[in-house]
N, C-alpha and C positions, 0 to 999 in steps of 0.2 A: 403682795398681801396674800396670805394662806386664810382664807374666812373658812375651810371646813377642818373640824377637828382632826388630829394626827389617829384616834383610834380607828375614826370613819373611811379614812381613805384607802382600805383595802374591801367597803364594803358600798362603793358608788354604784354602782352595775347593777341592774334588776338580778332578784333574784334565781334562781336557776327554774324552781319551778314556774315562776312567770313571767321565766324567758320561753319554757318549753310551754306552755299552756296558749302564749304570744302566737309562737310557729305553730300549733295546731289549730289557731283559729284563721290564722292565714293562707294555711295551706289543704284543711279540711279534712283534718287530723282523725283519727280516734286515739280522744288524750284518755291516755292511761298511768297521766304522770304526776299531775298534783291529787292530792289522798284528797277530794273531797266528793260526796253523794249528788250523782247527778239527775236522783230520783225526789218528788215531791217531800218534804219535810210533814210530818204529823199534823193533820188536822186539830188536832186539840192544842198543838201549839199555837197555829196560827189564828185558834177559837179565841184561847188565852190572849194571846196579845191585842184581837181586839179589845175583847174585853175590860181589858187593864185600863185599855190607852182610854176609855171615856170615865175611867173614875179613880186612877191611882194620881197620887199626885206627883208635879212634873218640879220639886223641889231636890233640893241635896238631901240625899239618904246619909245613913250613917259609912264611913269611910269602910269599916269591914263588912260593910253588906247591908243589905235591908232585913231588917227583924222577919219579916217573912222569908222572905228564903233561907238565915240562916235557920231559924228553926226548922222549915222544911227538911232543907237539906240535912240537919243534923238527923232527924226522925228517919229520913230514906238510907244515908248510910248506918243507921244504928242496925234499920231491920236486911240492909243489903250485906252489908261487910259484919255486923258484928260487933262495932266499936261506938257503942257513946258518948261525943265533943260535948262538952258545954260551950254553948253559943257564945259567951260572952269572951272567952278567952281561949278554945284550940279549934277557929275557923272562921275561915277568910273567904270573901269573893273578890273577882278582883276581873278586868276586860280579854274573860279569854283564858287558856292554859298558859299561855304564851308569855302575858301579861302579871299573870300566877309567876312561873318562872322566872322572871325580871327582876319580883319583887325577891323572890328565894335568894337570887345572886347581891342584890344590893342588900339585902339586910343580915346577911350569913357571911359575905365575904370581906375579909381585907386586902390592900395591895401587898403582894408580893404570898399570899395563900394558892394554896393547891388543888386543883380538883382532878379528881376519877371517873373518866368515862369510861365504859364500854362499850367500844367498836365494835360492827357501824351505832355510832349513836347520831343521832336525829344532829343535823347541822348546824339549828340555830344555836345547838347550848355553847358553841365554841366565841362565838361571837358575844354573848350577853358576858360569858367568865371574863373575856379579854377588858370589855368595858369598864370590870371591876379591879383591874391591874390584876386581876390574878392568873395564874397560867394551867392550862389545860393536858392533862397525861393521859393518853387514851392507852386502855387495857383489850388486847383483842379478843373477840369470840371468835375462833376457830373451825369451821364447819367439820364436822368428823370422817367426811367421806363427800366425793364430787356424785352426785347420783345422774347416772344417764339415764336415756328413756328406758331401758330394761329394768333398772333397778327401780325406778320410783314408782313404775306401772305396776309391780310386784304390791304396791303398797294398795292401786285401785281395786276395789270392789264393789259390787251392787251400786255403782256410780259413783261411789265418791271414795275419794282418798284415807286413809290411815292416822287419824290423829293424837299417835299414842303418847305418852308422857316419855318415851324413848326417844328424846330430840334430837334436830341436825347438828344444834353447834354445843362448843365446850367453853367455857370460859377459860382462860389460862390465869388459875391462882398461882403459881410460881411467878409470874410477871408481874402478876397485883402488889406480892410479898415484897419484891422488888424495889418496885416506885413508890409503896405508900411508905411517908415517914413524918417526923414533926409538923414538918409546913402544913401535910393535907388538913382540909378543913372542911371538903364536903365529898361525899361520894354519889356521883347521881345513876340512875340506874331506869331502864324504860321497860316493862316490861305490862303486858305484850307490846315486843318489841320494833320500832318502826327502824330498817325497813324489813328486817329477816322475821320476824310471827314469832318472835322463840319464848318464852314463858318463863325464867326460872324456876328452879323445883324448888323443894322443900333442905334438900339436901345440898344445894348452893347455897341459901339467904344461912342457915349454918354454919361455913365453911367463910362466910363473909362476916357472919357474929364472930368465929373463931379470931378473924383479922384484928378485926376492929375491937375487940377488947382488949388491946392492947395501945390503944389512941384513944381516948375517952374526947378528944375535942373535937372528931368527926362525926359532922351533919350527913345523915342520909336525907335525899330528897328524890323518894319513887315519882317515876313520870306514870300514871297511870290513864292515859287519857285514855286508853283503849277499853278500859277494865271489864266492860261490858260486850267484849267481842270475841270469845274464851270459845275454842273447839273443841272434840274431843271428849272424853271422861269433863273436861271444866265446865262450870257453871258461872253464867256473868254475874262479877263481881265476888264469885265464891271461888277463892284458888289462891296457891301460896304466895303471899307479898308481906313487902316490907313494916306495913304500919298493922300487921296484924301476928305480925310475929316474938314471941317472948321477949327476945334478946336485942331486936333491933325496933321496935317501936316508939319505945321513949326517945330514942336519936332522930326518928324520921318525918320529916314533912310529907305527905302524897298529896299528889297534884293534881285535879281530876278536871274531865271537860262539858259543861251542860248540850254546848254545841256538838261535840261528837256525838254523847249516848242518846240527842235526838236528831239526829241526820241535819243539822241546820249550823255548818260547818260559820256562818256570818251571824249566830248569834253573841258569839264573844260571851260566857260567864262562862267563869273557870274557877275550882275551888280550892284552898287551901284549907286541909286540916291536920292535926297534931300536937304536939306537945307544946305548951305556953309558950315556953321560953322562947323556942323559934317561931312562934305565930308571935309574938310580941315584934319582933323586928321586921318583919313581913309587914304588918300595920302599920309601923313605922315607912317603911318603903312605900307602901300605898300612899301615905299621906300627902308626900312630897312628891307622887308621881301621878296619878289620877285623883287624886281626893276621893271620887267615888263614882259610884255605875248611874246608869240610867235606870231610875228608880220603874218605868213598866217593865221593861224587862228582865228586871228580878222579880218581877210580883208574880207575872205569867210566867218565870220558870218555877218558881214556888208552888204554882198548881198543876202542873206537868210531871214534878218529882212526886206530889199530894197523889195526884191519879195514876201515878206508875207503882207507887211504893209496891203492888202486890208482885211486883217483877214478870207479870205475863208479857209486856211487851219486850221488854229485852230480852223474853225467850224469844222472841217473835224476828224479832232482827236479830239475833246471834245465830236463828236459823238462816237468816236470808242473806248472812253474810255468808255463812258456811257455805251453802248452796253456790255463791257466785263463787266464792274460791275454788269450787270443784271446777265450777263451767271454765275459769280461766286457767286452770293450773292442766287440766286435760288438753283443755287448746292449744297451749302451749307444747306440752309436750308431742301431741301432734303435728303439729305446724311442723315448714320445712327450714327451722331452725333447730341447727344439733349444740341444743345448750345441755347442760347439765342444774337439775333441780331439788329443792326442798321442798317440803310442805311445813306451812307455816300452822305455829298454835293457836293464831291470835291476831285480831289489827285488820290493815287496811291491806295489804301488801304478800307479794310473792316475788322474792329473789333467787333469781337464776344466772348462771354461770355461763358465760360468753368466750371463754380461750379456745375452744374449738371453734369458731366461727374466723371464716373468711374476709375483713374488712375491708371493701376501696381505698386505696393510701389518699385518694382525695379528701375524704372525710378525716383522715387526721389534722390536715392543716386548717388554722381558721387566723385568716388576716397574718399570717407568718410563724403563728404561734403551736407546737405541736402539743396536740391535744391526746387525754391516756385514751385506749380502747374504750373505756365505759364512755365517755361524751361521743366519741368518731364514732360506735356501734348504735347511738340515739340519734346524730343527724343521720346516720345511714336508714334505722328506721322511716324515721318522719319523711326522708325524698324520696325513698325507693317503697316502701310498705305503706307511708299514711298512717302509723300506728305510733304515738307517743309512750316511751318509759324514759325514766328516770334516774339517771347514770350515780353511780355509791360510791364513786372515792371520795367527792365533798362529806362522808361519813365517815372518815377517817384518819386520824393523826401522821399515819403513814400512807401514803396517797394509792402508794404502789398494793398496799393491802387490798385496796376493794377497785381495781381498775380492770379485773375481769368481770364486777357483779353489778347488773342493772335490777329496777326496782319495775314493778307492774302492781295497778291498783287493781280490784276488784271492787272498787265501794261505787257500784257502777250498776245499769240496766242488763236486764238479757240480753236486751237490743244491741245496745253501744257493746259489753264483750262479746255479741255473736259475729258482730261488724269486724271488730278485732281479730278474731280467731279466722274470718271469712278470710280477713286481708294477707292474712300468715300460712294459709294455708299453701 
């Protein structure tokens, strides 16, 4: 007897970040591997949730959300992004981005459809498209140039690095032109992007209308969970994307995360908004997949969005993120690893280039099985350094693509990267 499904059984194994999160509590890591804030979550959230919890009630909410929050929510991106949803039909809540996403692939997709990624793209979407019999095409971003320590330090000044709208990587439209054809059916796209920071410009989202006016049956659906972590000339939530742009708006869902934009990575609400038609099948997918949230904690994110709306606080953390990306992207580049680097636009994340580096052929092997550079160069961290990252070929359709680039959070204390950068040096 085979009791577990055929699609599940290449997905048995813990997953990679909480295999590495595992090894750095065992071995007394500094995990700088799974993307979440290892600093206190906002006092007014956690005001809010008591709050809620003695007088909201602990029934079934409406399947798209509880009337408070979507309203909320609608009012905070109208005065954030620029765009006003009506509540009743372009936005969704749903447990989580993650959960948001689920709902994207089960109500967008059919068996034997297409999707668009761009590599490295975040690793769960490969997994959720598979679920819906549809098959996954990754499109690569390119880095334009390997920057060594001389070149990237050229970008350091007055402490902090270069965040200009001159980016590291390039998309490769002649590839997209390529493999998009009838079948495709959704094109997903993360920007700021996990794990490389990269933004699209203004003159990509463009260049991608160009494409896709010529497929009028392709869903876009922006991963935006960062959207509020913008460096540089960007202001959070203010900067070029999908659902706010002429030509591609009406086609796209954006996906956004209440848990990221307040550092409380375990609160789970995640939002979907856009145009009817796709928020109509989203709801449907809710229906038959969570029915619906826990009704306090929509209410206390409702007042969280209610008391952030004026955006001082995500001025406030898009500094203190900026800030830790300096402290870690310097450390790095100091430390006595000769990687090669970028600075990222955006997100949780700084990817760095490991082909220069020397590996133990030890750490290649694991139980017989020969493992790429990026996994062998993370057990080599964690035994010899005590410092967890996050190995990027699982971000890529082509494995051999991203088996030189590993992943480092910042969404972290001075402490915990001073620790880091102490251990590297």
């Amino acid at each position: 007897m085979q009791p577990i499904a055929n699609r599940m059984l290449n997905y048995l194994q813990p997953q990679m970040y909480a295999k590495f999160t595992m090894l750095a509590n065992q071995k007394g890591c500094i995990n700088l591997g799974q993307g979440f804030p290892n600093f206190p979550s906002p006092q007014m959230l956690r005001d809010a949730l008591s709050e809620e919890a003695q007088t909201e009630s602990l029934q079934y909410t409406m399947t798209a959300g509880h009337p408070k929050l979507l309203n909320s929510a609608s009012q905070f991106f109208e005065k954030q992004i620029g765009c006003k949803f009506n509540v009743d039909k372009e936005i969704m809540v749903s447990s989580g981005a993650q959960a948001v996403l689920s709902c994207v692939m089960q109500g967008v997709l059919n068996p034997g459809d297409e999707v668009i990624l761009f590599d490295p793209a975040f690793d769960l979407y490969r997994p959720m498209i598979e679920f819906q019999g549809a098959k996954h095409i990754g499109v690569p971003i390119i880095p334009k140039k390997l920057n060594a320590k001389q070149d990237i330090l050229k970008r350091y000044k007055n402490g902090k690095f270069d965040y200009s709208n001159d980016d590291d990587w390039n998309l490769d439209f002649n590839y997209l032109e390529r493999v998009i054809n009838k079948k495709t059916k959704l094109v997903l796209l993360n920007s700021p992007m996990n794990p490389i920071g990269k933004m699209f410009s203004t003159e990509e989202y463009n260049q991608l209308a160009d494409i896709l006016d010529r497929y009028p049956q392709v869903v876009v659906c922006e991963d935006a969970a960062y959207h509020h972590i913008t460096f540089g000339q960007y202001q959070p939530f203010n900067y070029p994307r999908c659902i706010t742009h002429p030509r591609l708006k009406d086609r796209t869902v954006c996906v956004t995360s209440a848990g990221k934009m307040y550092s409380a990575t375990g609160l789970r609400i995640g939002f979907a908004v856009g145009n009817e038609e796709i928020i109509k099948g989203l709801k449907a997918a809710q229906t038959y997949h969570i029915f619906c949230l826990n009704p306090v904690i929509q209410t206390a994110t409702a007042k969280c969005l209610d008391q952030t709306q004026d955006g001082k606080y995500f001025n406030s953390i898009r500094d203190l993120y900026e800030e830790q990306a300096n402290m870690l992207l310097k450390g790095l580049v100091d430390s006595r690893l000769n990687m090669n680097y970028w600075v990222p636009q955006g997100g949780y994340f700084i990817v760095t280039d490991i082909s220069n580096i020397q590996i133990p052929e030890k750490y290649f092997n694991d139980n017989g099985v020969r493992l790429t550079r990026d996994f062998a160069f993370a057990y080599y961290m964690i035994n010899e350094f005590g410092v967890v990252c996050i190995p990027c070929s699982p971000y890529y359709e082509n494995k051999q693509l991203g088996q030189n680039y590993v992943r480092w959070a910042f969404c972290k204390t001075t402490e915990t990267i001073q620790e880091a950068i102490n251990r590297l040096k």
